[in-house]
FIROPA-179635 format. One record per atom (N, C-alpha, C): x, y, z. Coordinates in steps of 0.2 Angstrom, whole numbers, plus 5000, padded with zeros to 4 digits. Example, Ala and Ser with C-alpha at 12.3 -4.5 7.8 and 13.67 -1.06 7.14 Angstrom:
506649725039 506249785039 506649845039 506449895035 506849955036 506450005039 
! end
This chain:
491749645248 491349705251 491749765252 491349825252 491749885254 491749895261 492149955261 492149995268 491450005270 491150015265 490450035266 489949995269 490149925266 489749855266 489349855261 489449875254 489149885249 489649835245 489349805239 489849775236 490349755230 490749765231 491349765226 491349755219 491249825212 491249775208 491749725205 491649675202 492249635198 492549695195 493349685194 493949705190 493649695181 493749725176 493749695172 494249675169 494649595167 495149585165 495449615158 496249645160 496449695155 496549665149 496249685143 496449665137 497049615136 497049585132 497549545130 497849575125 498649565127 499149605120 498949565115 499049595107 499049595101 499849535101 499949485101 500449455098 500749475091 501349495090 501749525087 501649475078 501749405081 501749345075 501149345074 500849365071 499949355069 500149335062 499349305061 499449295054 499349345050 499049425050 499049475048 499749495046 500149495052 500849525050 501149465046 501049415047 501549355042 501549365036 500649385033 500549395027 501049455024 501049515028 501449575026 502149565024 502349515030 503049485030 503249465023 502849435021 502849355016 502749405009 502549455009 502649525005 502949545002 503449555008 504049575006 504249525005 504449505007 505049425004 504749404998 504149424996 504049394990 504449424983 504549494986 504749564982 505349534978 506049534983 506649504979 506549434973 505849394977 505749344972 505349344964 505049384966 504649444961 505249464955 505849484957 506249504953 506749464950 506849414955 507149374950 507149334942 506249304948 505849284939 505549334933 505649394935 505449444930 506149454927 506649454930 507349474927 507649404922 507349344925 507749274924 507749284913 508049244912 508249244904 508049294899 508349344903 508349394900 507749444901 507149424904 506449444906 506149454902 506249434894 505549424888 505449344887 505649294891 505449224891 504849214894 504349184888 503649194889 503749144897 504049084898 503649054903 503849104909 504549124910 504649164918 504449214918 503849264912 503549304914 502849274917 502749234915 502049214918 502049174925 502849134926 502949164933 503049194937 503249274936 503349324938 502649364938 502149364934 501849374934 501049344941 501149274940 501049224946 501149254954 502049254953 502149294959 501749354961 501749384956 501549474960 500849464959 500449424957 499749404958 499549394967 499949334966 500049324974 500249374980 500649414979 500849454984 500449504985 500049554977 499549574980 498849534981 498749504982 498249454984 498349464994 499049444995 499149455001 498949525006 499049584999 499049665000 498349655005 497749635000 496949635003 497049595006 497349545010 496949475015 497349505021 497749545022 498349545028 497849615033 497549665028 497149715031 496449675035 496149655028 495649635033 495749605037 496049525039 496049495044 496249545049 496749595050 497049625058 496349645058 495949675052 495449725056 494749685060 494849635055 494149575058 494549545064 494949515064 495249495071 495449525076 495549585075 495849615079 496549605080 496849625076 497749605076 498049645073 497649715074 498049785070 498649805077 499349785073 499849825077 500249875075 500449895079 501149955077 501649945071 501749885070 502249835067 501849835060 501149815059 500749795052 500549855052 500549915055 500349985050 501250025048 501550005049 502150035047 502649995041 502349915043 502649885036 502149865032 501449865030 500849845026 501149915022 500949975022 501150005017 501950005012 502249985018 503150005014 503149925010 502749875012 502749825008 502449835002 501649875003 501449904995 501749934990 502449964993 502550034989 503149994987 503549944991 504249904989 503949844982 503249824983 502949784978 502949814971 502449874970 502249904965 502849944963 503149984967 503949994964 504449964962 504449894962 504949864961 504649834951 504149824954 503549824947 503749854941 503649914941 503949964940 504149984936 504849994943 505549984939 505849954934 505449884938 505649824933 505649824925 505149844925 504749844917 504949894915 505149964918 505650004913 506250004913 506649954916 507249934915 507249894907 506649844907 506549804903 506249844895 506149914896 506149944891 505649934889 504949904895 504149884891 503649944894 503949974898 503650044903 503950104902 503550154899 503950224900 504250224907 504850294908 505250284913 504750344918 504350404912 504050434916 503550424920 503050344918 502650314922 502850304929 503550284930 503750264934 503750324940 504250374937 504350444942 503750454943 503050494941 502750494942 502250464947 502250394947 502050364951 502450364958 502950354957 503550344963 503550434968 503350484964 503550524965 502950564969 502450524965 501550554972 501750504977 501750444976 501950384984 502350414989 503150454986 503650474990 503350544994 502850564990 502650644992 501950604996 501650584994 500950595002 501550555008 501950525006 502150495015 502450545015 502850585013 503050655017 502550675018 502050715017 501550755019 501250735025 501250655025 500950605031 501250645036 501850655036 502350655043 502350735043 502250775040 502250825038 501650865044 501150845045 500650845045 500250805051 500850755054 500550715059 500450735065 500750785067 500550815074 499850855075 499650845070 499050895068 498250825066 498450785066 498050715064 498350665059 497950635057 497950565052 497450595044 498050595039 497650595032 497350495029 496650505032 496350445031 496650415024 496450365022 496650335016 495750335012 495850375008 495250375004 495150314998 494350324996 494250284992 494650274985 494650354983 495050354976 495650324978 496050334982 496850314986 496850244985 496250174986 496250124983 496050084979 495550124972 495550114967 496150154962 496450194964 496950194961 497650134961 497850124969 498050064970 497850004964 497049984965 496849924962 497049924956 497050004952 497150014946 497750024943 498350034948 499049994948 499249924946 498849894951 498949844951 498949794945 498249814945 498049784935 498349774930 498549864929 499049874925 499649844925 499849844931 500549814930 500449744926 500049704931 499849624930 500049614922 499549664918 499449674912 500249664908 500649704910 501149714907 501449674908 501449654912 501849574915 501849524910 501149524910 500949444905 501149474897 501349434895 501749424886 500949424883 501049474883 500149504877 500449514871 500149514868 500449544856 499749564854 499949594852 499349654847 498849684850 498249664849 497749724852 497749704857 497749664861 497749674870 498149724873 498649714872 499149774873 498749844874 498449864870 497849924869 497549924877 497349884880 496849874885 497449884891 498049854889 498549874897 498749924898 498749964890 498850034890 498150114893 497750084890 497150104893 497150094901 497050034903 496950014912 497950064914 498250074910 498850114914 498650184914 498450214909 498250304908 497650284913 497250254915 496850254922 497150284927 497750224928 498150214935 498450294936 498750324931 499150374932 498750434933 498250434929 497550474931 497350494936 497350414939 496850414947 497550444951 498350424949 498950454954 498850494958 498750564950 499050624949 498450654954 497650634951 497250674956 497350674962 497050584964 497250554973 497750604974 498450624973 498750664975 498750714976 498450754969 498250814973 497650844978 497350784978 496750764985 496950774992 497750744991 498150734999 498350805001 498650794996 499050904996 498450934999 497850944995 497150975000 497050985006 497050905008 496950885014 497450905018 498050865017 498650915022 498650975022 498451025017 498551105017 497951115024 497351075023 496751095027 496851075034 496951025034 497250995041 497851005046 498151055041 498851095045 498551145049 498151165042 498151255042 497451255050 497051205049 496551185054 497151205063 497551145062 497851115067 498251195071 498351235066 498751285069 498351325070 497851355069 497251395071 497051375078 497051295081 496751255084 497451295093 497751305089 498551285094 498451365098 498351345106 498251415107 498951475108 498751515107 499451585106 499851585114 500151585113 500651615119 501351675120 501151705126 501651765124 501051825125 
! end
């Protein structure tokens, strides 16, 4: 009872922290760690050995596989923390670039797909930061079909394909770099509107 003699509501009990070990983050964890192993069977006998491409391939199968299960569980469980938005990304861009790389060290991927791609990834996270005191550039829908369309491709190149299949890895990659180049110049827009919003917003002083 109150001072008043009126009565007290209950406290509501304060949220429960997010535990840092979820399975959302382990997934992300297990991402990374997959990366180095990714590399080794894509690099093992030389990296044109039909069977450790299709290990390698297996591997990054798995890894992105972990990409889609790691987001929705934190969002369905609620086990979105500071830790899974800051390495969920760096584990996408440490996967697909190591991808990559890999394949045009191995002389099976132009080197320009590679820049190109590495080079809109390294520029929306700058812009991200760029632009952060002003808000958040959401992740749009083209930004994950382009992703998916990465992903593909890659796969594609991965696996010991000969003759006209090959055609179809080539095709699903002039997709991926397609959907890159615009998605990114989507971000550019958005960061230029959202700055330019942000500073109009900021009151003058003096």
């Amino acid at each position: 009872m109150s001072a008043a003699g009126e009565p007290v509501p209950p406290s509501l009990p304060e949220p429960a922290a997010i535990p840092l070990l979820n399975v959302a983050n382990l997934l992300t964890v297990s991402r990374l760690v997959l990366v180095p192993v990714f590399l080794m069977t894509l690099f093992a006998a030389g990296g044109h050995a039909t069977g450790w491409r299709l290990v390698a391939t297996m591997v990054f199968v798995v890894a992105s596989i972990t990409d889609n299960l790691d987001g929705r569980l934190a969002r369905k469980l609620g086990l979105v923390t500071d830790f899974g938005k800051i390495a969920d990304p760096i584990a996408d861009k440490a996967l697909i670039g190591s991808a990559l790389v890999g394949l045009s060290l191995l002389g099976e991927l132009p080197w320009w797909v590679t820049i190109v791609i590495a080079t809109r990834e390294i520029g929306v996270t700058l812009l991200r930061f760029w632009v952060i005191r002003f808000g958040v550039i959401p992740a749009s829908r083209g930004g994950k079909l382009k992703t998916l369309t990465q992903i593909v491709a890659i796969g594609l190149f991965l696996l010991p394909l000969d003759g006209s299949v090959q055609l179809v890895s080539w095709l699903v990659l002039g997709v991926a770099v397609a959907l890159t180049v615009i998605t990114g110049l989507d971000y550019v827009v958005q960061a230029l509107r959202l700055r330019a919003k942000g500073l109009r917003e900021i009151p003058e002083t003096g």
